[in-house]
C-alpha positions, -999 to +999 in steps of 0.1 A: -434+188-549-441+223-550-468+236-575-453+248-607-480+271-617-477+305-624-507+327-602-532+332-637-528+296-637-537+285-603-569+315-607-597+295-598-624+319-613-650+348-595-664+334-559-697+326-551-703+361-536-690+379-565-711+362-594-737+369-573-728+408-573-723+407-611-759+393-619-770+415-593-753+441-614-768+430-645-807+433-627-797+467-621-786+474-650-823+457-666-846+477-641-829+512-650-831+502-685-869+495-679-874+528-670-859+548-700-894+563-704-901+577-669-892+612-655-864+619-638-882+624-605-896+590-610-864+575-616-847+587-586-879+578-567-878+542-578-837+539-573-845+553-537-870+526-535-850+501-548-818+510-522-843+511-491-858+478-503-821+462-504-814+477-472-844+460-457-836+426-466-799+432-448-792+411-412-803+432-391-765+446-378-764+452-410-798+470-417-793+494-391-756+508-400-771+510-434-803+531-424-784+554-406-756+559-432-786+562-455-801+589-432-768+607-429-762+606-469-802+622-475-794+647-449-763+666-453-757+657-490-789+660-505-769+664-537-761+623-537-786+603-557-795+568-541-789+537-565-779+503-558-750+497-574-736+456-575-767+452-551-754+479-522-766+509-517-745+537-532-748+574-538-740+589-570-733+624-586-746+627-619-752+587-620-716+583-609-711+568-578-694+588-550-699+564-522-714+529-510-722+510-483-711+471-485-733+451-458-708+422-440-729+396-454-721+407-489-684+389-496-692+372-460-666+397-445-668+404-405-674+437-405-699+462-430-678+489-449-683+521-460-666+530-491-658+561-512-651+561-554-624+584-572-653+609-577-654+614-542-633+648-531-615+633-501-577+639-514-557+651-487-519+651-499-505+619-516-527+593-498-561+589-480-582+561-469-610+553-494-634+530-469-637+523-435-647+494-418-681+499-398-690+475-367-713+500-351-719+536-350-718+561-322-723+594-321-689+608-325-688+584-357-718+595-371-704+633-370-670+619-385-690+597-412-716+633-419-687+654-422-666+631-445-694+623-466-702+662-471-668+667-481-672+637-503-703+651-524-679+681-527 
């Protein structure tokens, strides 16, 4: 007999992977609150720290998209404040984030993304894509991922 229950019913609650992003959120949230008394400069240094530390514990497919889209963010938009942000490393514009990177392993997906936030000035018309699937970079998609993160940062 087919299941009577409406989808909210049938909801089984957040997945492993995302309770696991939500308390990673709420660490986050702890360590920047720890640090209400530090300069700026030492905040940013520390979020910095904190992104290339989460990097470094990535698979190492992973860890090497990451450093280089890391790489690519510092260098052509300066502008972009590392932070981790739900445990990935994400860039931000006055603390709002503009774009992330989401490792594979995260949600157990097949492939690492790289993803862009309404604060991000990519409109083009009535629709554009907001995050691209990443299985390896070249160098033709590290100038495509420079120059859309540039026009990102705005």
């Amino acid at each position: 007999m087919p299941s009577t229950k409406s989808p909210a019913e049938k909801y089984e609650g957040f997945t492993a992977e995302e309770r696991a992003a939500m308390k990673e959120h709420a660490r986050e949230q702890k360590r920047t609150a720890a640090r209400r008394g530090a300069s700026k400069a030492e905040k940013d240094a520390a979020a910095e720290q904190d992104v290339l530390a989460k990097i470094a514990e990535m698979p190492e497919a992973d860890r090497v998209l990451a450093e280089r889209i890391h790489r690519i963010v510092k260098t052509v938009a300066p502008g972009l404040a590392p932070k981790l942000w739900y445990g990935m490393p994400a860039y931000a514009r006055d603390g709002k984030v503009v774009c992330h990177f989401q490792s594979a392993e995260k949600f157990t997906s097949r492939y690492a993304t790289l993803g862009f936030s309404d604060q991000a000035a990519l409109d083009d018309g009535a629709m554009w894509p907001t995050a691209f699937a990443l299985k390896e970079l070249t160098a033709a998609d590290e100038q495509f991922v420079s120059a859309l993160v540039k026009r990102a940062a705005g």
